[in-house]
Structure formats: C-alpha cells, structure tokens
N, C-alpha and C positions, 0 to 999 in steps of 0.2 A: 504494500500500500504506500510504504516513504515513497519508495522509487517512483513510482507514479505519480505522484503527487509532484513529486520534486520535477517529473519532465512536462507538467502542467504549467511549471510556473505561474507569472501573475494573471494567467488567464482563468487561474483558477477561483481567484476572491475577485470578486464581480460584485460584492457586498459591500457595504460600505463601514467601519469600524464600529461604530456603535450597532448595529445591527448583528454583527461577529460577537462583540463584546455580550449583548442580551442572548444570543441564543447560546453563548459559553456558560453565560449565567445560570442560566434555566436546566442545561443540561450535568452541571456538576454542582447543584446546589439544592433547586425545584424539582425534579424527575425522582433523586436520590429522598429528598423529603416524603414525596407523593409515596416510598415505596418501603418507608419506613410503616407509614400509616396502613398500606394495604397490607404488610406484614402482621402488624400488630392486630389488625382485623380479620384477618386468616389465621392468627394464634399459630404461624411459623416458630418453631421452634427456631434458639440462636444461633446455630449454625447456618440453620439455611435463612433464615431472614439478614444476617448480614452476607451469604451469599447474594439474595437477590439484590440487595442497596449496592453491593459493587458488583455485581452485574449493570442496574439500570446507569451507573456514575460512568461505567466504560464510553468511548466513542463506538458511534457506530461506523461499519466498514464502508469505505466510497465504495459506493458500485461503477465500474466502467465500463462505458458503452462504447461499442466500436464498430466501426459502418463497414463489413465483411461483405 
C-alpha cells in the first residue's frame, strides 16, 4: 500500500487540509469511541472489545483501481 501511494504522489490529496485533518479526527478518535460503546453494549468480553477498538482505530486499505 506505501509503494502505491508513494507513486500517486500529490495527485493523491485532492483534499484540502482541514478536511484531511477532520476525517483523521473522526477516524482515530470518533469510530474508536463509537466502538467502545457498541462493545460495552454487546457485553464483549476485554479481550475482544479492545480487539474491536483497535481494529475500528486501524486505516482502512486504498483500494486500486486500474483500467486493464
């Protein structure tokens, strides 16, 4: 995933910072909260409820799409 990304260069962020900056926020801070809560209310045991919270904290994968 680096290597790709890395040969995307700047045409990759088409975003503009603040807009980067909120959805970093939301996904390492909001998603991970959200899934504490769904933990809690599914009665996860601690193993697997701080699995799920750093599962939801992970990035998700770029998917690549290529015109074959």
């Amino acid at each position: 995933m680096g290597v790709w990304m890395q040969d995307q260069g700047r045409a990759m962020f088409k975003i503009g910072i603040p807009t980067a900056a909120l959805s970093m926020l939301a996904k390492l801070v909001f998603v991970p909260l959200v899934m504490v809560g769904l933990a809690k209310a599914f009665k996860l045991s601690d193993e697997d409820g701080r699995a799920a919270v750093l599962i939801a904290a992970l990035p998700i994968s770029v998917g690549e799409h290529t015109d074959v």
